[in-house]
C-alpha positions as a Markdown table, in Angstrom:
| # | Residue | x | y | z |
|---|---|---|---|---|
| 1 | Unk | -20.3 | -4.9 | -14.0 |
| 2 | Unk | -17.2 | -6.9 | -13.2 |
| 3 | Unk | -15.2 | -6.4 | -10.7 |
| 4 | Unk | -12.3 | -4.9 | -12.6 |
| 5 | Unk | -14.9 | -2.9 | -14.8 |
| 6 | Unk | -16.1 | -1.5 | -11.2 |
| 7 | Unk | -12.8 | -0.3 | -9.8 |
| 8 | Unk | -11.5 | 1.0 | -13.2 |
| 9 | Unk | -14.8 | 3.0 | -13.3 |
| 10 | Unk | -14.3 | 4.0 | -9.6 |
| 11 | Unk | -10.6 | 5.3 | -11.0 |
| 12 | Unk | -12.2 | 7.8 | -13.6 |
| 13 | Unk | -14.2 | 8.8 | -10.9 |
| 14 | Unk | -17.7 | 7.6 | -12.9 |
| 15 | Unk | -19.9 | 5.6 | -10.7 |
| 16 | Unk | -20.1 | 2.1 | -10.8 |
| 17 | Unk | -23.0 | -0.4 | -10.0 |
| 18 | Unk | -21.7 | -0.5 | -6.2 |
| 19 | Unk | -18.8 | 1.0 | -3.6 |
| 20 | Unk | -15.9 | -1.9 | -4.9 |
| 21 | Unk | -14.3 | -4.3 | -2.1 |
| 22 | Unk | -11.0 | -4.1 | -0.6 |
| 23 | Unk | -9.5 | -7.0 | 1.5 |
| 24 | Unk | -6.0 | -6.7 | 2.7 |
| 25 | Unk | -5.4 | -9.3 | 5.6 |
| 26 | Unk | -2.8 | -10.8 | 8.1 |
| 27 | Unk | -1.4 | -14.2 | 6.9 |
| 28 | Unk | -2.2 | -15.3 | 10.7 |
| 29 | Unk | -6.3 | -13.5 | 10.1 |
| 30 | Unk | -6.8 | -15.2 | 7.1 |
| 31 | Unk | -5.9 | -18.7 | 7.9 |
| 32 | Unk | -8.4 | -18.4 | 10.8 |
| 33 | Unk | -10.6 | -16.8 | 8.5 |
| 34 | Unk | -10.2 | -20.1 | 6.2 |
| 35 | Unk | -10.9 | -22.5 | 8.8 |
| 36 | Unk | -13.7 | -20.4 | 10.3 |
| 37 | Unk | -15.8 | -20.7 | 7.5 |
| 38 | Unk | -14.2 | -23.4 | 5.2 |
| 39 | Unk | -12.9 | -22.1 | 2.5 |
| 40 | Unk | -10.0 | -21.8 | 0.3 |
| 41 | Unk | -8.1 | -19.0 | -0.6 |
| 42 | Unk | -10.2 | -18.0 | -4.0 |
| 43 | Unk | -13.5 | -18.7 | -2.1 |
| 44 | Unk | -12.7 | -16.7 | 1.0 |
| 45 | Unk | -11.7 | -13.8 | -1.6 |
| 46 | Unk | -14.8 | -14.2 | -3.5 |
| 47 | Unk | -17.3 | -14.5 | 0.1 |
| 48 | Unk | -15.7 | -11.3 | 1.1 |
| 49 | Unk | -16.5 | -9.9 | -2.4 |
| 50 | Unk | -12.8 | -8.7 | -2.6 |
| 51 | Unk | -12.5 | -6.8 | -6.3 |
| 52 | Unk | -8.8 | -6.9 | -6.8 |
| 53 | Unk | -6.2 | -9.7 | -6.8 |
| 54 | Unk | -2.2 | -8.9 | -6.6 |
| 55 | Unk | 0.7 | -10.4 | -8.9 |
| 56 | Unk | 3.9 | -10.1 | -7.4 |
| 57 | Unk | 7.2 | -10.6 | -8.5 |
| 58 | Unk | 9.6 | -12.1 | -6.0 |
| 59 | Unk | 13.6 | -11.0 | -5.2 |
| 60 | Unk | 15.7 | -14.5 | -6.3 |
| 61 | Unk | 18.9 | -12.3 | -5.4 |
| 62 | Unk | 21.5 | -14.1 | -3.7 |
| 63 | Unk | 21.5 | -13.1 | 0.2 |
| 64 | Unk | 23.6 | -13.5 | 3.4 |
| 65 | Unk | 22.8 | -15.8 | 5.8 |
| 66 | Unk | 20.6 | -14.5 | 8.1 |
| 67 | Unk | 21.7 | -13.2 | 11.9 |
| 68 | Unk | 20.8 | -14.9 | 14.7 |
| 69 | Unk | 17.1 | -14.3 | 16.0 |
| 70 | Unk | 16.3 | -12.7 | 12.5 |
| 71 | Unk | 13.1 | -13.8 | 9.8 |
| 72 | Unk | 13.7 | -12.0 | 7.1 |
| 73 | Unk | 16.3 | -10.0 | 4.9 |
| 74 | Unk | 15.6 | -7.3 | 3.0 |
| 75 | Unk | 16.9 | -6.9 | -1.3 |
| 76 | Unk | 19.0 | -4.6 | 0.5 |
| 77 | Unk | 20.5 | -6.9 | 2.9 |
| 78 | Unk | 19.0 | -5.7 | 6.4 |
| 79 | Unk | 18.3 | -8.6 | 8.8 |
| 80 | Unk | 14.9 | -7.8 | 10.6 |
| 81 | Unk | 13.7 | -9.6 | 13.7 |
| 82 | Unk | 10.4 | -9.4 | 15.6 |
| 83 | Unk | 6.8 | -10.2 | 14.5 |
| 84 | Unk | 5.8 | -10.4 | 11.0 |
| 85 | Unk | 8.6 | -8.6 | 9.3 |
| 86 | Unk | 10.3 | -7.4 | 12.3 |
| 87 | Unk | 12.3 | -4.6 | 12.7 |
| 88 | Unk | 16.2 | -3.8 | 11.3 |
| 89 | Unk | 18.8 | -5.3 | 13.4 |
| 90 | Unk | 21.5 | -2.9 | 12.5 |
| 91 | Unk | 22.2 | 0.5 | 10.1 |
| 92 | Unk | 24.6 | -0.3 | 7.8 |
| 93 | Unk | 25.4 | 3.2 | 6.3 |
| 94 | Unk | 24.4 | 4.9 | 9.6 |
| 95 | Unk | 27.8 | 6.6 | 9.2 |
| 96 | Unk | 29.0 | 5.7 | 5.5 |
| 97 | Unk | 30.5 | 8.7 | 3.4 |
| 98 | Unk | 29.3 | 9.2 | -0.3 |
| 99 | Unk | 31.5 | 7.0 | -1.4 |
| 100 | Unk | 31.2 | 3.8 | 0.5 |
| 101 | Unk | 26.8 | 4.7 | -0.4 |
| 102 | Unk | 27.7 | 4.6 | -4.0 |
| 103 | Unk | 30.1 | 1.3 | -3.2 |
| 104 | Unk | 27.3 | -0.5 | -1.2 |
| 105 | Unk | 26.1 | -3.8 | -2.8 |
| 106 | Unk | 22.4 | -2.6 | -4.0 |
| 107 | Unk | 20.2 | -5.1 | -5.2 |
| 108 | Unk | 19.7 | -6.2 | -9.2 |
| 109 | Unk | 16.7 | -5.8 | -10.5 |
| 110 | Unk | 17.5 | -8.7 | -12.9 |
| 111 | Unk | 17.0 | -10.7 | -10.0 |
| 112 | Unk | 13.4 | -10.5 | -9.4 |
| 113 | Unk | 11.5 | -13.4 | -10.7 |
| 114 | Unk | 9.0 | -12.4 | -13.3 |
| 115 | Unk | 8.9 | -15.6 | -14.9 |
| 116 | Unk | 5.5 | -16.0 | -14.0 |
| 117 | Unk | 3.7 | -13.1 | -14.0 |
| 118 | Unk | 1.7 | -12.4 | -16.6 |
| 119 | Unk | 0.6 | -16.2 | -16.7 |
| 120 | Unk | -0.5 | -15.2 | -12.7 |
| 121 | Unk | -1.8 | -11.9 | -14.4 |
| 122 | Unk | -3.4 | -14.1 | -17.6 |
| 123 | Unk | -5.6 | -16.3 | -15.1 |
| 124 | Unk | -7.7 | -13.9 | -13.8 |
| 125 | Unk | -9.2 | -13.5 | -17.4 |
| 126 | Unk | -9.7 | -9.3 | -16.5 |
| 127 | Unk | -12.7 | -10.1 | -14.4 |
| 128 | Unk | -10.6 | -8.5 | -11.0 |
| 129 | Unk | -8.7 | -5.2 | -10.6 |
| 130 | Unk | -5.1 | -6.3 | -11.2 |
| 131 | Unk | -2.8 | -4.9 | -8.5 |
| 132 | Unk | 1.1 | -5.6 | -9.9 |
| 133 | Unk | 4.7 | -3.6 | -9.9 |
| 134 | Unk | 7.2 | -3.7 | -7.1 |
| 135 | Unk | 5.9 | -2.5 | -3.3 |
| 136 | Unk | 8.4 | 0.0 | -3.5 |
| 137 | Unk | 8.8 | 0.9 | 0.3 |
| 138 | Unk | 12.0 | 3.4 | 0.1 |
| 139 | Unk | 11.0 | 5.4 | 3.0 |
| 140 | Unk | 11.3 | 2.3 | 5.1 |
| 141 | Unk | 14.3 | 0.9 | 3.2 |
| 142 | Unk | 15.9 | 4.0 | 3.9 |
| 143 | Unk | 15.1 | 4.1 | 7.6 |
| 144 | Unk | 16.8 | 0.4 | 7.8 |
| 145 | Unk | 19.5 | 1.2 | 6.6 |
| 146 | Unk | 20.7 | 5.2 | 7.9 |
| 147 | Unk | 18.4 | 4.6 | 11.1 |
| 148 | Unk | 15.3 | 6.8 | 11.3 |
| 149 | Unk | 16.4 | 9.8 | 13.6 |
| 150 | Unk | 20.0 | 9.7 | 11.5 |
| 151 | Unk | 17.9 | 9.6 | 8.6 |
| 152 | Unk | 16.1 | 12.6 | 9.5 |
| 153 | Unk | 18.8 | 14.4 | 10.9 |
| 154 | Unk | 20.4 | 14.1 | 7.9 |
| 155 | Unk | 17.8 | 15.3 | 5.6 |
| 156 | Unk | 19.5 | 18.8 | 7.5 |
| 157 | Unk | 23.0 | 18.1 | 8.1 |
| 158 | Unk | 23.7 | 15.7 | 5.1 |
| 159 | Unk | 21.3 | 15.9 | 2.3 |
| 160 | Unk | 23.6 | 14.8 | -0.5 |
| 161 | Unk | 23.9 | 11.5 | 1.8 |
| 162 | Unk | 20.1 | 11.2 | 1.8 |
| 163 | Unk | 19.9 | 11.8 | -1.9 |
| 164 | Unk | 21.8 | 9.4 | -2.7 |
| 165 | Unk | 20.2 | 6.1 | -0.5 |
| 166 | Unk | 17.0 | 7.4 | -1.8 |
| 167 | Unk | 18.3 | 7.6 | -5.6 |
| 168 | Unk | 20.0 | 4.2 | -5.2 |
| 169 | Unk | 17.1 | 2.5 | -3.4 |
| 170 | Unk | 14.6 | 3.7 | -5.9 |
| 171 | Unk | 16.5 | 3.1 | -8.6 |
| 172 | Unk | 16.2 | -0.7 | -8.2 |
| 173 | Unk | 12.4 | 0.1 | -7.2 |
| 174 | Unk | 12.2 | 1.6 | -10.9 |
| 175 | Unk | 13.7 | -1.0 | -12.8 |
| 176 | Unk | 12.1 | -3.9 | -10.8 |
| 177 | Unk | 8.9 | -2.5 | -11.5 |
| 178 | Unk | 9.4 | -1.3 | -15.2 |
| 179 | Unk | 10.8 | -5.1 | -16.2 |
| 180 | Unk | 7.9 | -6.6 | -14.5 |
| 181 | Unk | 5.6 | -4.1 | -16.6 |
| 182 | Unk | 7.3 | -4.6 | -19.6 |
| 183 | Unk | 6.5 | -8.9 | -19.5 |
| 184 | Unk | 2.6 | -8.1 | -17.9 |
| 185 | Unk | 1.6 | -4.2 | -17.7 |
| 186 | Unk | -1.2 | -5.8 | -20.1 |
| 187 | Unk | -2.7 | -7.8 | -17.8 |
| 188 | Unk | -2.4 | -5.1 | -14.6 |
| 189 | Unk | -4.3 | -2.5 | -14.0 |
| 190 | Unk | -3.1 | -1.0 | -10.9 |
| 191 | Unk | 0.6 | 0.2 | -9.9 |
| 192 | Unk | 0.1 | -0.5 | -6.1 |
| 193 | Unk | 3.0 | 0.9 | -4.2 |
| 194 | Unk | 3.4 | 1.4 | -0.1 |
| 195 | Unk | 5.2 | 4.0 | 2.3 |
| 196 | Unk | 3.8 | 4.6 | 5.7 |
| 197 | Unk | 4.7 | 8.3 | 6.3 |
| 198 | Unk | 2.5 | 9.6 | 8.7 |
| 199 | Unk | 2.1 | 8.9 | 12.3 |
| 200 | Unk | -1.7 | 9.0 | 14.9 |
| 201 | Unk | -0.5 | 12.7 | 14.9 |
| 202 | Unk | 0.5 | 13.8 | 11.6 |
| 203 | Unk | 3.4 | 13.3 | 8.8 |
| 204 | Unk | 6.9 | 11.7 | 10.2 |
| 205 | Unk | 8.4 | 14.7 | 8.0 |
| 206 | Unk | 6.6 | 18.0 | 7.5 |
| 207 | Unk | 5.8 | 19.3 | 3.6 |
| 208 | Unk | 8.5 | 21.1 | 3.3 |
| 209 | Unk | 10.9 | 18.1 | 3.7 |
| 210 | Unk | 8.4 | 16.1 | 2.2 |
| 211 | Unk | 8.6 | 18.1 | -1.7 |
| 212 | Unk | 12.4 | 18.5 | -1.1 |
| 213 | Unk | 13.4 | 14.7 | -0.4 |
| 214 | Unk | 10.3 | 12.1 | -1.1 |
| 215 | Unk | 8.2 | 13.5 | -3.2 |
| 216 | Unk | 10.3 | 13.4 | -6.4 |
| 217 | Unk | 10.1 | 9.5 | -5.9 |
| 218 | Unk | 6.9 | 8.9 | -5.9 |
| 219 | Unk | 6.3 | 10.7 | -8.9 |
| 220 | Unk | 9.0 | 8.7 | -10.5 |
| 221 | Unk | 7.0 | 5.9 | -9.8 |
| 222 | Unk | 3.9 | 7.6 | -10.7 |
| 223 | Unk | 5.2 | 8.6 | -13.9 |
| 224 | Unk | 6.4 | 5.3 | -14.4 |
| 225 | Unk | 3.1 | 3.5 | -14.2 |
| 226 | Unk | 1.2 | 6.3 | -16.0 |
| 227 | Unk | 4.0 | 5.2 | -19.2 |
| 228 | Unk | 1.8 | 1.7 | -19.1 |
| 229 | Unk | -1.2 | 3.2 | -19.1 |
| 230 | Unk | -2.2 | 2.0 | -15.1 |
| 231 | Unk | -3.4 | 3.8 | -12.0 |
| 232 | Unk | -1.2 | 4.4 | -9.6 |
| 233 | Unk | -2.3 | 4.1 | -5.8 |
| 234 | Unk | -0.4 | 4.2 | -2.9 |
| 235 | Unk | -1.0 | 2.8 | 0.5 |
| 236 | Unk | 0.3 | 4.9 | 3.2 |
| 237 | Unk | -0.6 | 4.6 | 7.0 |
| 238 | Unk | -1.1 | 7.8 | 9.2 |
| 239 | Unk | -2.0 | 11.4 | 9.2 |
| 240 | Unk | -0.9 | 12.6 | 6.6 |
| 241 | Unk | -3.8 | 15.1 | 5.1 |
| 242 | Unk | -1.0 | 17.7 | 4.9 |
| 243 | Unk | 1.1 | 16.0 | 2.2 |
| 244 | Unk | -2.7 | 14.8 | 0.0 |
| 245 | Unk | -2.5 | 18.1 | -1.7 |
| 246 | Unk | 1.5 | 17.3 | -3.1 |
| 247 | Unk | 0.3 | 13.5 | -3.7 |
| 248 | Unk | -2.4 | 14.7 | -6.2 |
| 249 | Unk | -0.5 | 17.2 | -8.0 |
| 250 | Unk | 2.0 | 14.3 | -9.1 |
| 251 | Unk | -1.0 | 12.8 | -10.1 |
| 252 | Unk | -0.8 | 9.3 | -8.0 |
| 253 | Unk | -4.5 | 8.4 | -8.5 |
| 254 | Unk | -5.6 | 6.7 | -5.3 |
| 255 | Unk | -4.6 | 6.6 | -1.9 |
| 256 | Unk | -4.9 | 3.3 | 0.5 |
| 257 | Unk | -6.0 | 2.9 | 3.7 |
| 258 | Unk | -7.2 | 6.3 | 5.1 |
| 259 | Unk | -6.6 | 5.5 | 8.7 |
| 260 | Unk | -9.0 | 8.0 | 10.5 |
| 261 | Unk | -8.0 | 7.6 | 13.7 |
| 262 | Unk | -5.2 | 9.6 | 13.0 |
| 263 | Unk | -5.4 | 13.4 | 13.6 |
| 264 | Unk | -6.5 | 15.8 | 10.3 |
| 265 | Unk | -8.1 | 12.7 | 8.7 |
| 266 | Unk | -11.3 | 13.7 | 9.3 |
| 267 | Unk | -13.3 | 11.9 | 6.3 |
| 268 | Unk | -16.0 | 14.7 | 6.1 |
| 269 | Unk | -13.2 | 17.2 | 5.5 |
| 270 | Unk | -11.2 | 14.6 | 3.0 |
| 271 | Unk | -13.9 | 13.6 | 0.9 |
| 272 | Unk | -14.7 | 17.3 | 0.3 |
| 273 | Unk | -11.4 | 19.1 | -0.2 |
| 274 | Unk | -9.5 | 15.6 | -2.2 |
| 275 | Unk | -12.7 | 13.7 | -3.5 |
| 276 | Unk | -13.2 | 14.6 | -6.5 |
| 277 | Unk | -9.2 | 14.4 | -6.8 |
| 278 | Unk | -8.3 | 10.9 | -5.4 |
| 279 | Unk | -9.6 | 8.1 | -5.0 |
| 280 | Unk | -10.0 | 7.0 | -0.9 |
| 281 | Unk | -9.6 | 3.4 | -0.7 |
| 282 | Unk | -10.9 | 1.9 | 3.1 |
| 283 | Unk | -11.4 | 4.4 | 5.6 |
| 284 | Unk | -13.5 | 1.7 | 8.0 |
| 285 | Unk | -11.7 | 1.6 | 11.1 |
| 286 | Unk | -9.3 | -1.3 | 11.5 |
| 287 | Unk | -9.2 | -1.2 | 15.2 |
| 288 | Unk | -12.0 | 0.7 | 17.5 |
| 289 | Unk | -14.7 | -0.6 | 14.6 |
| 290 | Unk | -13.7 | -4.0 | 13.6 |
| 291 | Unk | -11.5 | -5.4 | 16.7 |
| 292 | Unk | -13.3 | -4.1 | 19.0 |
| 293 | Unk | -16.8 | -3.6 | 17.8 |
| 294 | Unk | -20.0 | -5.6 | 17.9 |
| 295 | Unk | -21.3 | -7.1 | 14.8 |
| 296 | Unk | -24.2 | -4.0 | 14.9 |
| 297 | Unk | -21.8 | -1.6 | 15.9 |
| 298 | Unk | -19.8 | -2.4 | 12.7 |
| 299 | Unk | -23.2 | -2.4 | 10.1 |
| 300 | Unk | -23.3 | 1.1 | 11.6 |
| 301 | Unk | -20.5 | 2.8 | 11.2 |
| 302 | Unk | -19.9 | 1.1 | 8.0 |
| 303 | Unk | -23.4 | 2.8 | 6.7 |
| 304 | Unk | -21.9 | 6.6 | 8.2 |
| 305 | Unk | -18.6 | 5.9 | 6.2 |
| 306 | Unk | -20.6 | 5.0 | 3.3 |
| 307 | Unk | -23.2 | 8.1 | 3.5 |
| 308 | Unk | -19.6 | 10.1 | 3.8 |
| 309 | Unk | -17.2 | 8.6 | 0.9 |
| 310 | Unk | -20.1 | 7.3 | -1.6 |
| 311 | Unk | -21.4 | 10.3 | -3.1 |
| 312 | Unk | -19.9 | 11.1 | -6.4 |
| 313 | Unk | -17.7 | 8.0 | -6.3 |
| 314 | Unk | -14.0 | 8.2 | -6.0 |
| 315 | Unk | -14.4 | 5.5 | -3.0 |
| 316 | Unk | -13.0 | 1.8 | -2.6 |
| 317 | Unk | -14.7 | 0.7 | 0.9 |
| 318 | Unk | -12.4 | -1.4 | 3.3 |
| 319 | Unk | -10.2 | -1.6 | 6.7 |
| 320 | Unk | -8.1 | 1.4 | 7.5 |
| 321 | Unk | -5.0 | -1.1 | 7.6 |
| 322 | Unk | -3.3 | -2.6 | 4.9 |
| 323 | Unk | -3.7 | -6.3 | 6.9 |
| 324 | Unk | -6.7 | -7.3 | 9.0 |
| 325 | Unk | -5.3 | -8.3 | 11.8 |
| 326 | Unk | -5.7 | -11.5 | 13.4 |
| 327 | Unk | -7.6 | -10.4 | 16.9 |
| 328 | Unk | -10.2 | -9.0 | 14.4 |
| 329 | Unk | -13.7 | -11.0 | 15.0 |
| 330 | Unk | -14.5 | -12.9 | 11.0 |
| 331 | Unk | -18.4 | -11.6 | 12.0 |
| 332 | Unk | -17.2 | -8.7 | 12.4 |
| 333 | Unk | -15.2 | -8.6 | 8.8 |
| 334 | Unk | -18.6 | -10.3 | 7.5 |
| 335 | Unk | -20.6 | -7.5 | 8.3 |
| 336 | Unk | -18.1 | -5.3 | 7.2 |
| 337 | Unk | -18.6 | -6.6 | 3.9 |
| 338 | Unk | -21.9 | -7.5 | 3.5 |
| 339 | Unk | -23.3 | -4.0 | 4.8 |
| 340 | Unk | -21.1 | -2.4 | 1.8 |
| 341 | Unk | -22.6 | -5.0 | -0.4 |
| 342 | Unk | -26.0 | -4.2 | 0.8 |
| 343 | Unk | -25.7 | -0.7 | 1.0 |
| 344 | Unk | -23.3 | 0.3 | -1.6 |
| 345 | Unk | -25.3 | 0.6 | -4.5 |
| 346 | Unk | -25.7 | 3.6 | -6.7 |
């Protein structure tokens, strides 16, 4: 098998030749990674046996100039500072009425650059598990720009206010998505989306808040890439084994990066209840395994998470992040991957 034939047979829950390969890293781990073992980007993906490779679509939208200290902006104009992408500087409709959402300037989908895609798509010649669409973060978008607590607060107080930054926000998610789909869904297989809603000790919203406010959006998105014909998985950070149940029954098809540190994610319990439901993509511990593990301590654990998640497939082994991060040891990533290659087959 190929590697795309491999995930896609992972995706019908079938089993495959081996447990496929998942590599999300840091910009800042991979260029040590790079010079570490000298390599270039392909080869680095192809050492660590990485089955997928993303197409993405960029946001040519005209922005503001950024605000002091800031080093990046958001399509919906929110200045973040800090490490990486930062965090929001300010809340612009912290306070704004319905009418001054709907007035807001929202982003264009027109403006995202998909000149290139599908020759970016094209060259992989369907030998990797294409991931493609927009990221989609509206949980986070929205957080940037009501404020997280005000956001919450509001799902109570306000929730015609919340409706409507989620609808807006989505909205251009949707559209940005479908035109990219429309010029390359061919060439894609996977509609790879990401909200982190759950913290080390369960969901930032409970179920009930969950159904009423966030979960008609995903299926929007979910039912958008089912109309092309791709899987749909989402990567979402956290505990969040109480909202799994909702995720399947708007049929989003895998779920990225089962961080089991976090309470009720108990990979035992997940691979029995959701299994056979959703497919589990990393579940190798990011942090207590691969930062601060030894190289034997890491072809161990690896081997329990595989004895867990392998069995009647449904499993895409990797790092319970979506980025390894840069303090991560390369040997340590190495074994990672060579212990699933080694010990992965069927």
């Amino acid at each position: 098998m190929n590697s795309r034939e491999r995930v896609l047979t992972v995706f019908e829950h079938e089993k495959p030749d081996r447990v496929p390969m998942w590599c999300g890293a840091s910009d800042e781990f991979w260029r040590k990674a790079k010079q570490s073992l000298c390599l270039d980007d392909e080869s680095l993906r192809i050492r660590f046996y990485d089955d997928f490779r993303r197409v993405t679509a960029p946001y040519r939208g005209k922005q503001k100039p950024l605000m002091p200290n800031a080093v990046y902006q958001t399509p919906f104009g929110i200045d973040r500072h800090g490490l990486g992408y930062g965090q929001p500087i300010n809340h612009p409709l912290a306070d704004a009425s319905l009418q001054e959402i709907h007035d807001y300037t929202w982003p264009d989908s027109r403006d995202v650059d998909i000149s290139n895609i599908k020759v970016d798509a094209q060259k992989y010649n369907k030998q990797y598990a294409i991931l493609g669409g927009d990221w989609s973060p509206f949980w986070h978008d929205a957080i940037d720009l009501l404020g997280m607590e005000n956001f919450l607060i509001k799902m109570h107080t306000e929730p015609q206010i919340v409706d409507a930054v989620l609808e807006h926000i989505v909205d251009y998610y949707f559209e940005s998505s479908k035109r990219i789909f429309d010029s390359a869904a061919e060439y894609i297989d996977i509609f790879f989306i990401g909200n982190d809603l759950g913290s080390q000790t369960g969901p930032l919203v409970g179920e009930t808040l969950f159904r009423r406010f966030v979960l008609p959006h995903i299926q929007r998105l979910v039912d958008l890439g089912h109309a092309y014909k791709l899987k749909v998985m989402m990567h979402c950070c956290g505990g969040i084994a109480q909202l799994i149940p909702a995720l399947i029954e708007v049929g989003l098809d895998g779920l990225h990066a089962v961080q089991t540190s976090c309470s009720g994610m108990d990979l035992k319990t997940l691979k029995t209840e959701f299994g056979s439901k959703i497919v589990f993509n990393g579940a190798i511990d990011s942090h207590h395994i691969l930062i601060d593990g030894t190289p034997d301590y890491v072809r161990q654990k690896t081997c329990e998470i595989l004895d867990i998640m392998k069995p009647g497939s449904g499993y895409i082994a990797g790092a319970s992040h979506d980025t390894i991060l840069e303090e991560t040891p390369v040997e340590n990533v190495l074994t990672m991957f060579d212990t699933i290659y080694e010990y992965g087959i069927y």
